[in-house]
ZAZAVEX-849208 format. One record per residue: z, x, y of N, C-alpha, C in turn; residue number from 1; residue in three letters. Coordinates in steps of 0.02 Angstrom, whole numbers, plus 50000, padded with zeros to 5 digits. Layout:
<pts>
[[Z,X,Y],[Z,X,Y],[Z,X,Y],NUM,'ALA'],
...
</pts>
This chain:
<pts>
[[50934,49543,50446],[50897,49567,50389],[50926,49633,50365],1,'UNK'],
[[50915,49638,50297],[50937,49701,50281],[50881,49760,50263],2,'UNK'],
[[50882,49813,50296],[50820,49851,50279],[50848,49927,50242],3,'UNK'],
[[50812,49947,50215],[50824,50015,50184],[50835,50072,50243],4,'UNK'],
[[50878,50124,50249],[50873,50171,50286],[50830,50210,50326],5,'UNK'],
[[50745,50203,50274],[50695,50246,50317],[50668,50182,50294],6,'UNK'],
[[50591,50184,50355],[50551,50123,50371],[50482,50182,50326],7,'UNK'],
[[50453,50156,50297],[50380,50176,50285],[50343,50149,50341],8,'UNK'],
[[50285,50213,50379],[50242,50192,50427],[50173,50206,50401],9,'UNK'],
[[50143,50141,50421],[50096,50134,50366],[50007,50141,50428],10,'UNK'],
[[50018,50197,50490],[49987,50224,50508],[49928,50268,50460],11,'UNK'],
[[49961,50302,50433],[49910,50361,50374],[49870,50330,50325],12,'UNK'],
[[49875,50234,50336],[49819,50215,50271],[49789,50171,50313],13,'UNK'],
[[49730,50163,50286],[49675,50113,50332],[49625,50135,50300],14,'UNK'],
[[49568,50166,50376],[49519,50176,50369],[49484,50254,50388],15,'UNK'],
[[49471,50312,50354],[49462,50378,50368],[49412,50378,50429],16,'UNK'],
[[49374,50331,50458],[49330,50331,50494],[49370,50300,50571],17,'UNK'],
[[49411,50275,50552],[49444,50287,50626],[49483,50336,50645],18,'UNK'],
[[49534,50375,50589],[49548,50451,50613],[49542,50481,50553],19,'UNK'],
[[49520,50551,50541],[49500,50596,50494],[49540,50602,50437],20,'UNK'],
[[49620,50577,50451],[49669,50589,50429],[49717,50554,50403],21,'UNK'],
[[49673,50470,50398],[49689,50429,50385],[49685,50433,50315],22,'UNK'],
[[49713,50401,50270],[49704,50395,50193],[49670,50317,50173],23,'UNK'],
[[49616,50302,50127],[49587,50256,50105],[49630,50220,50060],24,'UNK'],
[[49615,50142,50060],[49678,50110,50009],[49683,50143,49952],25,'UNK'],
[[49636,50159,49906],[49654,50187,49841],[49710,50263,49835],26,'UNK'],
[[49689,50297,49903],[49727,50349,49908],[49795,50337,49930],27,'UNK'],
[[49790,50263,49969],[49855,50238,49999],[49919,50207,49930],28,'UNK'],
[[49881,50179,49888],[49926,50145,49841],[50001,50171,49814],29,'UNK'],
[[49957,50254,49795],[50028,50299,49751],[50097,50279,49810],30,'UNK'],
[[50062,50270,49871],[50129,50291,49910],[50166,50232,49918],31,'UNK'],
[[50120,50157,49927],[50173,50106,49919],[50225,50109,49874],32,'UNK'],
[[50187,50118,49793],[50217,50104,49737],[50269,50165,49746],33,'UNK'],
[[50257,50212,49760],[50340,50262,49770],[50388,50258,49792],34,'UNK'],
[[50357,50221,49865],[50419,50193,49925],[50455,50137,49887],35,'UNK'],
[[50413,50101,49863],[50453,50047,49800],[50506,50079,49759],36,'UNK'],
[[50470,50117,49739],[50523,50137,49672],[50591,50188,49677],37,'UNK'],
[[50586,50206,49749],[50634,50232,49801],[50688,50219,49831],38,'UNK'],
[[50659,50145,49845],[50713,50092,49867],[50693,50089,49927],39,'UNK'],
[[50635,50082,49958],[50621,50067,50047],[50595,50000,50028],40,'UNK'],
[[50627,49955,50076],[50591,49889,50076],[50588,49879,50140],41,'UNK'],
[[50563,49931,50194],[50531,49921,50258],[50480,49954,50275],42,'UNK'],
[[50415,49928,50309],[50370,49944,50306],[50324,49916,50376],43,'UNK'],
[[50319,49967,50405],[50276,49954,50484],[50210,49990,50472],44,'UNK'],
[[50171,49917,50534],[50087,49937,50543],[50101,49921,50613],45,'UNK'],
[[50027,49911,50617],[50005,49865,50692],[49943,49862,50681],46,'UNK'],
[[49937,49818,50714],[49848,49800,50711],[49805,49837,50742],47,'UNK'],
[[49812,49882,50774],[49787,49927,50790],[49771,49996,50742],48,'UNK'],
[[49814,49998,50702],[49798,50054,50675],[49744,50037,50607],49,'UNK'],
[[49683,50085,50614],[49628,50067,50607],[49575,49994,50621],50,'UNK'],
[[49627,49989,50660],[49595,49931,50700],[49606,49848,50636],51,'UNK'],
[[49665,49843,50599],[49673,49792,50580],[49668,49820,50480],52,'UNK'],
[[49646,49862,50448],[49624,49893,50384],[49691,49906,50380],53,'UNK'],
[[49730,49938,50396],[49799,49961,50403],[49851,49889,50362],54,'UNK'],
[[49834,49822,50408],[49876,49784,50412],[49838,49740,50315],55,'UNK'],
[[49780,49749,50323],[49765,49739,50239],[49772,49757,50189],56,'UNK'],
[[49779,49827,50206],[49783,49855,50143],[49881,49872,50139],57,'UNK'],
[[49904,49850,50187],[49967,49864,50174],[50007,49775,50160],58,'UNK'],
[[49977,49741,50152],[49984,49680,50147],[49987,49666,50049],59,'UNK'],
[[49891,49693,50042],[49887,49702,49976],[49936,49728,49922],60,'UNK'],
[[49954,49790,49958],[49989,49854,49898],[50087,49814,49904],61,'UNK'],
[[50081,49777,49957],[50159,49745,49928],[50176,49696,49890],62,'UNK'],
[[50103,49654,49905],[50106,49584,49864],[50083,49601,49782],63,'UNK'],
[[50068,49663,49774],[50048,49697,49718],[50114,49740,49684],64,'UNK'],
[[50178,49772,49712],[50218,49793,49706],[50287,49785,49718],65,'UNK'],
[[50277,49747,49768],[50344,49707,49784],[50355,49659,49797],66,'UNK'],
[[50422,49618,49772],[50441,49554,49798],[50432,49565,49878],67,'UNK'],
[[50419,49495,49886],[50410,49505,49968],[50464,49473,49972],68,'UNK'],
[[50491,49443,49945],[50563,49416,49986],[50637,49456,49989],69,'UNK'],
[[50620,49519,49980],[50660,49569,49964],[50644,49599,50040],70,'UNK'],
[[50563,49601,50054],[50547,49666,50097],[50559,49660,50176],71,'UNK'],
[[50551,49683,50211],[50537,49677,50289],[50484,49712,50293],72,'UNK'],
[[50450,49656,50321],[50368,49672,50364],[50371,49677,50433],73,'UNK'],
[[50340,49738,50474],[50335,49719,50534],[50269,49746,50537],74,'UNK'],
[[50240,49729,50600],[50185,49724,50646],[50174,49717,50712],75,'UNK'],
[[50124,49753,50747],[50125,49754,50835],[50077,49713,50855],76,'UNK'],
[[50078,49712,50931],[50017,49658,50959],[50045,49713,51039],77,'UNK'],
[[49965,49721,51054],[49972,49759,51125],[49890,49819,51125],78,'UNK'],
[[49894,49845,51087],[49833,49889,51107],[49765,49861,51088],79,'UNK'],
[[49723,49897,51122],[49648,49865,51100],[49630,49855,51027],80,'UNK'],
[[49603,49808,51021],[49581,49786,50961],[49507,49796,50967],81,'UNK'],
[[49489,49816,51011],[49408,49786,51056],[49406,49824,51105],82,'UNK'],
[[49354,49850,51159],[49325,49827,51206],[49334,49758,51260],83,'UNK'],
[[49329,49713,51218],[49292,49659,51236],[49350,49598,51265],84,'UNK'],
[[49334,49561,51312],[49404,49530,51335],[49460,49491,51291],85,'UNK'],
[[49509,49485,51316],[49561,49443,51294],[49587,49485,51222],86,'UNK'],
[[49576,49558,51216],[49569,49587,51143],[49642,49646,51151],87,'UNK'],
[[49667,49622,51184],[49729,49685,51216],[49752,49639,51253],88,'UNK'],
[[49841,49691,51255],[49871,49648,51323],[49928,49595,51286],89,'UNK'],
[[49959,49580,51325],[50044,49523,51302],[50022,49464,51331],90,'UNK'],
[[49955,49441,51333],[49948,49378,51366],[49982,49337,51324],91,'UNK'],
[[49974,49265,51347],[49999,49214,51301],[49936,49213,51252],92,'UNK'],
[[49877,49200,51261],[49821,49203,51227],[49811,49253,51164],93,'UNK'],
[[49827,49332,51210],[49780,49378,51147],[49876,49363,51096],94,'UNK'],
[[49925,49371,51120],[49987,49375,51081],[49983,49318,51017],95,'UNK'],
[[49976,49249,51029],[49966,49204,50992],[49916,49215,50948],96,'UNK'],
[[49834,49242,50990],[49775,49278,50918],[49795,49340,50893],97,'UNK'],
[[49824,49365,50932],[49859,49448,50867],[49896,49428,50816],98,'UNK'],
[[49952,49369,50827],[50000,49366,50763],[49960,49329,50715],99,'UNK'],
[[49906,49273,50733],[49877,49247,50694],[49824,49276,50670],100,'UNK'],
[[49787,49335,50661],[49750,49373,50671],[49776,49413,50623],101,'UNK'],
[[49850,49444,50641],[49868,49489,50574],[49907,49461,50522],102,'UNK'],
[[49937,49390,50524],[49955,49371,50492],[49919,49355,50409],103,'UNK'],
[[49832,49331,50459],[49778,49344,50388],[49763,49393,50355],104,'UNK'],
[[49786,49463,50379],[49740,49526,50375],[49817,49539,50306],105,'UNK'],
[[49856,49511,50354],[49913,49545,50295],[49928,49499,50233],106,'UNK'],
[[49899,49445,50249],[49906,49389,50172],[49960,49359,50171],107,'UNK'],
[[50007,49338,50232],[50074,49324,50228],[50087,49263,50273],108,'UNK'],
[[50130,49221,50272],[50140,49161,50310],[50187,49188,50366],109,'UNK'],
[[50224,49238,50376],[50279,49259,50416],[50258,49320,50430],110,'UNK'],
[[50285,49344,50474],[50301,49411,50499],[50349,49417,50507],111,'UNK'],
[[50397,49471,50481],[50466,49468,50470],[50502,49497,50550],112,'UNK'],
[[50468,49563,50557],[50483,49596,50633],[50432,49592,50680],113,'UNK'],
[[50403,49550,50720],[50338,49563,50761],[50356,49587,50836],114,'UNK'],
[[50347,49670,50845],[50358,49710,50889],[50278,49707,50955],115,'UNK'],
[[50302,49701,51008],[50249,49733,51061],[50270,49798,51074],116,'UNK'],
[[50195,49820,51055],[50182,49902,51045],[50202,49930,51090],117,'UNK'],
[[50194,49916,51178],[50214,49926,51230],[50203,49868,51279],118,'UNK'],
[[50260,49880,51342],[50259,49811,51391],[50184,49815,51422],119,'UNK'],
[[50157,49781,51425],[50111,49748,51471],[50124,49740,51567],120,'UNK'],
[[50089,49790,51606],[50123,49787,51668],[50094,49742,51694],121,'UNK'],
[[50025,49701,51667],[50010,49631,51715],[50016,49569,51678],122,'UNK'],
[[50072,49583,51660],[50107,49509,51629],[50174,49506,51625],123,'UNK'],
[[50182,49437,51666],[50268,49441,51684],[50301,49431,51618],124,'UNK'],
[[50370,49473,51606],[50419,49466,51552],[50416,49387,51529],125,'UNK'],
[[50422,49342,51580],[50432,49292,51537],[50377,49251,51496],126,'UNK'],
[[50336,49275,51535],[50266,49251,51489],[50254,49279,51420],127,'UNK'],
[[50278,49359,51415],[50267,49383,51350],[50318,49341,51311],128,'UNK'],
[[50410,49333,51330],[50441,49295,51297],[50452,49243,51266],129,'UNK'],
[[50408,49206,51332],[50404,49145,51309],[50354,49126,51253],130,'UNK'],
[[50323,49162,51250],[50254,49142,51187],[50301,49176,51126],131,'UNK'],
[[50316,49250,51132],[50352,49260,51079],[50415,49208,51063],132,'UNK'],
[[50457,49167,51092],[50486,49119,51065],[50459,49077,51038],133,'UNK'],
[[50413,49062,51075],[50391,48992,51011],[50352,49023,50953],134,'UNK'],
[[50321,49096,50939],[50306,49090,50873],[50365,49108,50825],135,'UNK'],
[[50405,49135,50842],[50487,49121,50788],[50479,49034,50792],136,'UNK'],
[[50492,48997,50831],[50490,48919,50823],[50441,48895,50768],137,'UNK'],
[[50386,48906,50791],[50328,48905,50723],[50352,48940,50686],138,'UNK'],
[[50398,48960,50676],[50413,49010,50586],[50344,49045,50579],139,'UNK'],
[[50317,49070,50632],[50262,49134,50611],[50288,49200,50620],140,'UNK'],
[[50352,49214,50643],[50376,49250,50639],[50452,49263,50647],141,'UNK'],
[[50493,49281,50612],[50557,49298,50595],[50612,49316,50638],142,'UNK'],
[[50572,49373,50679],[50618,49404,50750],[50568,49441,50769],143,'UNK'],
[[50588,49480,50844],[50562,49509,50870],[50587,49590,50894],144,'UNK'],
[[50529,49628,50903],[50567,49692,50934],[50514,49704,50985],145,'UNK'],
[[50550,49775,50987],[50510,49808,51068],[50481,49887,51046],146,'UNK'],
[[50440,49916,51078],[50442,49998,51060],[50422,50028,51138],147,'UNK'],
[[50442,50097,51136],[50446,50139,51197],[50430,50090,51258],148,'UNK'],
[[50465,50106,51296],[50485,50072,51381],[50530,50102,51404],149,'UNK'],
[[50539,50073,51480],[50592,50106,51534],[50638,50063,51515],150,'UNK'],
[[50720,50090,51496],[50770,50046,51505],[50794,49993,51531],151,'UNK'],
[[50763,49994,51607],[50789,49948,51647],[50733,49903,51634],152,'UNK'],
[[50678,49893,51615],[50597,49859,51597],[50646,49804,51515],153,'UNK'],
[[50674,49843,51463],[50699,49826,51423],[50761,49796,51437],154,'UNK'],
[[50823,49803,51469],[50866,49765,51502],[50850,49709,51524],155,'UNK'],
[[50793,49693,51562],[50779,49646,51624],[50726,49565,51542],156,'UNK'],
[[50711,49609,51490],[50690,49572,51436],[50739,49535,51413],157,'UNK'],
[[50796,49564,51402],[50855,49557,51375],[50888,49513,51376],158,'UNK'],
[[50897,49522,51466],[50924,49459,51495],[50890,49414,51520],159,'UNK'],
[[50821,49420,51515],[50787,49341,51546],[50800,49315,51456],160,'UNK'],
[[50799,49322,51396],[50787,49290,51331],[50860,49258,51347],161,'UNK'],
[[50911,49293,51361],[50983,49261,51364],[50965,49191,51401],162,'UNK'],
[[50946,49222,51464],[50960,49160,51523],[50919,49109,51498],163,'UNK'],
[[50858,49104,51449],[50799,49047,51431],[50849,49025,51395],164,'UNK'],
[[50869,49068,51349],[50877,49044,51290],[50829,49069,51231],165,'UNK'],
[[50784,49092,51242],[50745,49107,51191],[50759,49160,51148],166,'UNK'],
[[50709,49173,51113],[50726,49233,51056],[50737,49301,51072],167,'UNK'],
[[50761,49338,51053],[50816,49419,51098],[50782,49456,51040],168,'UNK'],
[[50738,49520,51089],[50736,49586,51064],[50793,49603,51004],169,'UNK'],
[[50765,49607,50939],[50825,49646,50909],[50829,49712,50887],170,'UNK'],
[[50768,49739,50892],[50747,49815,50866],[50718,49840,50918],171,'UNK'],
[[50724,49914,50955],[50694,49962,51004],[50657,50007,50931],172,'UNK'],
[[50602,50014,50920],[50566,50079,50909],[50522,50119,50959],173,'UNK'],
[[50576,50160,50967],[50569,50204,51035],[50577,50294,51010],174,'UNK'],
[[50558,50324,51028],[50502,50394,51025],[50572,50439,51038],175,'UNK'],
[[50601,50450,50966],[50674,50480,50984],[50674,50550,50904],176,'UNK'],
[[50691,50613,50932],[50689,50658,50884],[50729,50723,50911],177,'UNK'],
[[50735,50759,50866],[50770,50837,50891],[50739,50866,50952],178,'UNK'],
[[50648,50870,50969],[50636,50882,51029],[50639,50844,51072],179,'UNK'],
[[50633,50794,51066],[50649,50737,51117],[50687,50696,51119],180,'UNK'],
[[50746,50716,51174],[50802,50677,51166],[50807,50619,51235],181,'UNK'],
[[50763,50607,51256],[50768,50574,51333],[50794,50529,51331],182,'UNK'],
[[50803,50496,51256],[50831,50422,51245],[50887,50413,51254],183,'UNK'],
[[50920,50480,51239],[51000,50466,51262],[51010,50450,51295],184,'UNK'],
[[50989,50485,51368],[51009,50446,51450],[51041,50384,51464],185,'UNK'],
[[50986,50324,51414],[51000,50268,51456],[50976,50212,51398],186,'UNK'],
[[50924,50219,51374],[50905,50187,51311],[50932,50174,51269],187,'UNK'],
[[50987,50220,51227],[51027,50213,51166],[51076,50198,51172],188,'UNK'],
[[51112,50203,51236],[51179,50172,51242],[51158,50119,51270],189,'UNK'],
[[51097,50084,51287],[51100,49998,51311],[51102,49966,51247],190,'UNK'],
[[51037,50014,51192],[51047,49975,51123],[51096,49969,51081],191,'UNK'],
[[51143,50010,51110],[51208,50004,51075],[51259,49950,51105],192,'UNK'],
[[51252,49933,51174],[51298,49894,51204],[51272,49824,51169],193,'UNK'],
[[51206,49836,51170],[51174,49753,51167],[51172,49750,51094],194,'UNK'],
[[51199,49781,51040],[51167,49769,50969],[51105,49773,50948],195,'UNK'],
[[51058,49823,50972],[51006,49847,50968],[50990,49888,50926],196,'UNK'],
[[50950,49880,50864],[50951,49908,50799],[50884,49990,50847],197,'UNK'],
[[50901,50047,50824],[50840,50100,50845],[50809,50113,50761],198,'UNK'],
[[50741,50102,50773],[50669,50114,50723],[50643,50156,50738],199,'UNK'],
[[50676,50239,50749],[50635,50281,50785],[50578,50320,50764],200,'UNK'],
[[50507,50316,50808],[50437,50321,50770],[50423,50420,50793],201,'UNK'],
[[50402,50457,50764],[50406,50522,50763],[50450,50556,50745],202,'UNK'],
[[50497,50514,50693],[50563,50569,50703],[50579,50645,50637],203,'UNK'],
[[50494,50655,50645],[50475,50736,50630],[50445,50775,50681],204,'UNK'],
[[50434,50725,50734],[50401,50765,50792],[50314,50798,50763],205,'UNK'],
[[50288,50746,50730],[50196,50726,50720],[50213,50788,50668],206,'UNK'],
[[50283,50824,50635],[50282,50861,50579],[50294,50935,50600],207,'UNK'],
[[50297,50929,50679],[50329,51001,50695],[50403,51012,50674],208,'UNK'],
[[50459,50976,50650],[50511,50968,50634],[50520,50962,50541],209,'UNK'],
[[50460,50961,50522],[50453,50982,50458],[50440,51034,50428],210,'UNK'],
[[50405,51095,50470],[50410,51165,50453],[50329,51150,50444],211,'UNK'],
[[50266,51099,50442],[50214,51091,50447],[50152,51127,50495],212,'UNK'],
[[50180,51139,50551],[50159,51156,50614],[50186,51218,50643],213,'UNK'],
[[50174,51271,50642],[50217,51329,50684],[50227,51297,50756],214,'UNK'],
[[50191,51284,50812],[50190,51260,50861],[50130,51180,50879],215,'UNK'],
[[50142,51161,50921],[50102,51101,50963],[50048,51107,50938],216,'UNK'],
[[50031,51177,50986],[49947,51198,50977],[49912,51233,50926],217,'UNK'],
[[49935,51222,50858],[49930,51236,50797],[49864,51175,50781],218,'UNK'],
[[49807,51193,50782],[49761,51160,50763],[49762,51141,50688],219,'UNK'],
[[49785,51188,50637],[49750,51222,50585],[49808,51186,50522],220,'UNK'],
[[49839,51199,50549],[49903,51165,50479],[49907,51098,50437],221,'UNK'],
[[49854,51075,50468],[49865,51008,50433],[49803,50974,50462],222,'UNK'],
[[49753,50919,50425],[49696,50868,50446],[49728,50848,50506],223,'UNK'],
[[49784,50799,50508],[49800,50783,50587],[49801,50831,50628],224,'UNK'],
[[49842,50876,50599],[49837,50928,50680],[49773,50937,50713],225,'UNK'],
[[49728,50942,50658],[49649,50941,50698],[49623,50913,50749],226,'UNK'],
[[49653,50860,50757],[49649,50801,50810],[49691,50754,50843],227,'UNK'],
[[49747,50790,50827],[49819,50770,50848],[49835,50776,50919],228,'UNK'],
[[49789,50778,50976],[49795,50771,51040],[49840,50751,51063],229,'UNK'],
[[49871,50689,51038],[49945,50650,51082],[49987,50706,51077],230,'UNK'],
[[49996,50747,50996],[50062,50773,50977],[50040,50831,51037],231,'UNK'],
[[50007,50875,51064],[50029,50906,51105],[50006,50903,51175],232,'UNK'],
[[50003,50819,51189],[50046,50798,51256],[50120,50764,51250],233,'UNK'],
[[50127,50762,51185],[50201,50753,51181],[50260,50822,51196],234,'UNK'],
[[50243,50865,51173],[50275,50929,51143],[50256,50997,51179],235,'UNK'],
[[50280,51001,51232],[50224,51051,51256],[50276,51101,51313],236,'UNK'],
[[50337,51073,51298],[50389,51118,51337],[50429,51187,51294],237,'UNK'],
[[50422,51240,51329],[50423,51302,51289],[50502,51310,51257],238,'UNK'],
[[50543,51273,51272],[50608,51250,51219],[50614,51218,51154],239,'UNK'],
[[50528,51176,51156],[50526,51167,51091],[50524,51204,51026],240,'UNK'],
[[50515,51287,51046],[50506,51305,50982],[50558,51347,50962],241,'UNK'],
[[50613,51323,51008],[50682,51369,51000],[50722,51285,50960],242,'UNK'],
[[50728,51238,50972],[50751,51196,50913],[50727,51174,50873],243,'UNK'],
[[50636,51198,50848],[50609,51216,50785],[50636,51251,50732],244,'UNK'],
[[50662,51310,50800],[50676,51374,50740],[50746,51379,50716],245,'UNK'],
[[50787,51351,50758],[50860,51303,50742],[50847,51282,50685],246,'UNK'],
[[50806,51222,50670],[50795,51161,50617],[50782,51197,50557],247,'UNK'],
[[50715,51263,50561],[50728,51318,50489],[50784,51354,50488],248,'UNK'],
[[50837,51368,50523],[50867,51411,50525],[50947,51380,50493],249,'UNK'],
[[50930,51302,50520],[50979,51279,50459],[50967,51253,50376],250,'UNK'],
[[50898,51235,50382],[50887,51226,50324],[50877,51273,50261],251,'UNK'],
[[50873,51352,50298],[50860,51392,50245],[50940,51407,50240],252,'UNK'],
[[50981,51402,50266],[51043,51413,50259],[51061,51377,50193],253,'UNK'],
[[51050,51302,50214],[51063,51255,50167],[51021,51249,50104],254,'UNK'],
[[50948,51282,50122],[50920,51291,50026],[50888,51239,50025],255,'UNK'],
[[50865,51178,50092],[50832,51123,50095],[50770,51142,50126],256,'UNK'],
[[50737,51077,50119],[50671,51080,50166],[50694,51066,50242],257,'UNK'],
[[50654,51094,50302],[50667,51082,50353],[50676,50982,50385],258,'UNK'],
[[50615,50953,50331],[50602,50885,50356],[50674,50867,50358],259,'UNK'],
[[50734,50879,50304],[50776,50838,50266],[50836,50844,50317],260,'UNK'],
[[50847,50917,50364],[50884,50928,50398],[50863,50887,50472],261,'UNK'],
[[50799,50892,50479],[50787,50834,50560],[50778,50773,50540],262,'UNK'],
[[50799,50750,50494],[50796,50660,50469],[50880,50672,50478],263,'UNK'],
[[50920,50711,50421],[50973,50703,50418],[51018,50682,50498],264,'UNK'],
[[51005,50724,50544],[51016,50730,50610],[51004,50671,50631],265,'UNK'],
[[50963,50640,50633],[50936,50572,50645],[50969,50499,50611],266,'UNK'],
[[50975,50513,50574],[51008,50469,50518],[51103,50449,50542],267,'UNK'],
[[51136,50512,50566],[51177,50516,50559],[51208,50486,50641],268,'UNK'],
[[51152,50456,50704],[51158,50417,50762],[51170,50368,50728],269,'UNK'],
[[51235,50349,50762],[51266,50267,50756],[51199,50225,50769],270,'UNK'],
[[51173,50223,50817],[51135,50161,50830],[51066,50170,50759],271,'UNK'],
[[51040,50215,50733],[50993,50229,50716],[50988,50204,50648],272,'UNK'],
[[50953,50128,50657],[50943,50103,50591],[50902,50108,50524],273,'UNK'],
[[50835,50140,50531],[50794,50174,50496],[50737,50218,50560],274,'UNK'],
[[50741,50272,50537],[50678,50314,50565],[50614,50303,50535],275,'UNK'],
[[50553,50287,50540],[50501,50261,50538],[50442,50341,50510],276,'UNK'],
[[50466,50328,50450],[50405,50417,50433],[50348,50399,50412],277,'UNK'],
[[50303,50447,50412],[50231,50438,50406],[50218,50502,50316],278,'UNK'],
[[50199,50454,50277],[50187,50495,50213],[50117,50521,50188],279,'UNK'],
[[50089,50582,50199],[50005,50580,50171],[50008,50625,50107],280,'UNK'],
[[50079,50638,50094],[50077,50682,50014],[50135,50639,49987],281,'UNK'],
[[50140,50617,49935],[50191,50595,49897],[50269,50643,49900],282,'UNK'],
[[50276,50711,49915],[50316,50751,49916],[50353,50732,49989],283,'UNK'],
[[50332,50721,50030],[50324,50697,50103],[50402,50625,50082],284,'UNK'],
[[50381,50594,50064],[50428,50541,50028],[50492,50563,49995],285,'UNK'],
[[50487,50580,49945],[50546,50627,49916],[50587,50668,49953],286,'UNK'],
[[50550,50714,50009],[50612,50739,50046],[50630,50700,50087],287,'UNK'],
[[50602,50649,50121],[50634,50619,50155],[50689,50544,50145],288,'UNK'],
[[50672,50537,50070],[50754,50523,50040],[50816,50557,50030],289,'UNK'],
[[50780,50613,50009],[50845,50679,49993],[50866,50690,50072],290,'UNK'],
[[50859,50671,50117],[50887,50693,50165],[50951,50639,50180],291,'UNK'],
[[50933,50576,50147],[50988,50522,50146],[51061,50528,50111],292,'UNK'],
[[51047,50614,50088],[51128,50638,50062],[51145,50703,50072],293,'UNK'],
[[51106,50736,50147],[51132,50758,50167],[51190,50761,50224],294,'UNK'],
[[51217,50804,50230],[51271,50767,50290],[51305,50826,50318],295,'UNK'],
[[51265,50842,50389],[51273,50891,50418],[51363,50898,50434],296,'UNK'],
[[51369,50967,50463],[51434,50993,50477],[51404,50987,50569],297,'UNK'],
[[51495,50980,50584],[51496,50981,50667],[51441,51028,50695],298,'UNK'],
[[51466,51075,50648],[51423,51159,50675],[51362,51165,50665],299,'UNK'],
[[51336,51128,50610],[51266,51124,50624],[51224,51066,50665],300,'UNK'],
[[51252,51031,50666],[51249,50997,50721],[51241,51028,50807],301,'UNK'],
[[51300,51046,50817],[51306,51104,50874],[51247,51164,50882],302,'UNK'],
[[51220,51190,50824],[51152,51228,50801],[51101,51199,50806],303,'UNK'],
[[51097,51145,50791],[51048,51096,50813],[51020,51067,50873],304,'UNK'],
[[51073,51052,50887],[51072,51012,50978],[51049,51073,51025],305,'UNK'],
[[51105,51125,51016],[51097,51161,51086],[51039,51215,51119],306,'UNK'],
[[50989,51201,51083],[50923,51226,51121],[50891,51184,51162],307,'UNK'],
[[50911,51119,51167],[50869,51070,51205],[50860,51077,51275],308,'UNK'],
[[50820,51056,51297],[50809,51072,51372],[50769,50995,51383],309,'UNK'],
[[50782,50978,51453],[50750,50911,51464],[50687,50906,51475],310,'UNK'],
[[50661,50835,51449],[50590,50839,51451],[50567,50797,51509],311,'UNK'],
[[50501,50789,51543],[50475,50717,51557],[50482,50682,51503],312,'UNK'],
[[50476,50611,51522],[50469,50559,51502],[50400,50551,51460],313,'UNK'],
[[50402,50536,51387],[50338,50563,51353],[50334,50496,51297],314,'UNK'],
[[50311,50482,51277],[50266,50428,51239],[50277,50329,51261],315,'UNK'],
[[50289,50344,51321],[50295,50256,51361],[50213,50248,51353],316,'UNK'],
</pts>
């Protein structure tokens, strides 16, 4: 498939009553129709986010704006949908009612990319595979991907789809940015050996890499930060705010916004097929096209990188 450079993540529209900071469809629309008129024809949910509103209203605003046979759709199956049994999880059961489940919500006969959100540790690989092969067989869905896992957890996927025969991981969207580089280790060079497209999800770091946030524990800068709990159990090592201040320190050089210089950086990894941004201002969009012509120097690069310090292992 061919997808546009940045993925629209279509987290920020749903329903305001599942996070504060969510945007309502009507507020959601301006931003489809921009990403349209932009040139993104990729676009990720999951059924989870707002618990399934997400996957409707982003269903609606394409079949309203865009050819769909132009676009790539993806969607997850893995986190609670519920409480209530069989409502979570890579079983063969809830996997088969998630795709059919969001397949209605989104108004579509296919799912172009259908990703598990994360592996399932009480369900063997081949059981998740095997169900995900046969719904590519049913043409309910197109291909498949993966997001955040242990390498060797993703390897061992890899090669049981070889040895079946069945359908092969083709996209990792895995939790990769200027503060967090853990992916290098071992992750990005498997997806590179194996032809593994990277969809990387945060890659503003929840907007600390946009000049949005002075630090983690910045309550105040923004509706999400209000309640942005994950972002600082993600972010919470005191090196992070020395390749923050890197990221302004090249961008005011350059006369850009900070977002445009930590996309650019991102953009410019071989393996890195679109980074996956989250838009709640229309301006939000715009720089993060303009960053698709920037094109860093060695040296800023080198300015960039070398504050890093290693992290734990953070959004599996």
């Amino acid at each position: 498939m061919t997808v546009s450079r940045l993925c629209l993540g279509c987290m920020s529209y749903g329903d305001p009553a599942w996070r504060s900071w969510v945007l309502d469809e009507a507020a959601s629309r301006p931003f489809f129709r921009r990403a349209i008129e932009l040139g993104i024809n990729f676009f990720d949910t999951a059924d989870m986010y707002s618990l399934g509103i997400s996957e409707e209203i982003t269903g609606r605003a394409l079949r309203e704006f865009a050819r769909l046979e132009e676009c790539v759709m993806t969607t997850k199956v893995f986190n609670p949908m519920s409480d209530r049994p069989n409502m979570s999880g890579l079983s063969r059961k809830h996997i088969v009612q998630g795709c059919e489940a969001s397949l209605r919500r989104l108004g579509m006969e296919t799912i172009d990319l259908y990703q598990v959100h994360r592996f399932d540790p009480h369900v063997p690989i081949e059981e998740m595979l095997s169900v995900l092969d046969l719904l590519v067989r049913q043409g309910k869905v197109r291909y498949i991907g993966a997001s955040s896992t242990a390498a060797w957890k993703f390897a061992q996927a890899l090669a049981a789809s070889q040895h079946h025969g069945w359908a092969r991981f083709v996209t990792m969207q895995n939790h990769y940015n200027l503060l967090y580089r853990e992916e290098e280790r071992e992750m990005i060079p498997l997806c590179e050996a194996e032809g593994v497209a990277l969809i990387p999800w945060s890659p503003l770091a929840r907007g600390l890499l946009a000049g949005t946030r002075r630090s983690p524990a910045d309550k105040t800068a923004t509706p999400r930060a209000e309640s942005d709990e994950f972002a600082r159990k993600l972010y919470d090592q005191p090196s992070d705010q020395d390749v923050i201040d890197a990221v302004r320190r090249v961008a005011q050089a350059r006369g850009v916004a900070p977002a445009q210089i930590a996309l650019a950086w991102l953009l410019a990894k071989p393996a890195v097929a679109a980074p996956i941004i989250g838009a709640t201002k229309l301006q939000h969009l715009d720089d993060a096209v303009a960053a698709l012509d920037v094109q860093l120097t060695a040296e800023e690069i080198q300015q960039l990188e070398a504050p890093y310090q290693p992290h734990p292992v953070r959004g599996h």
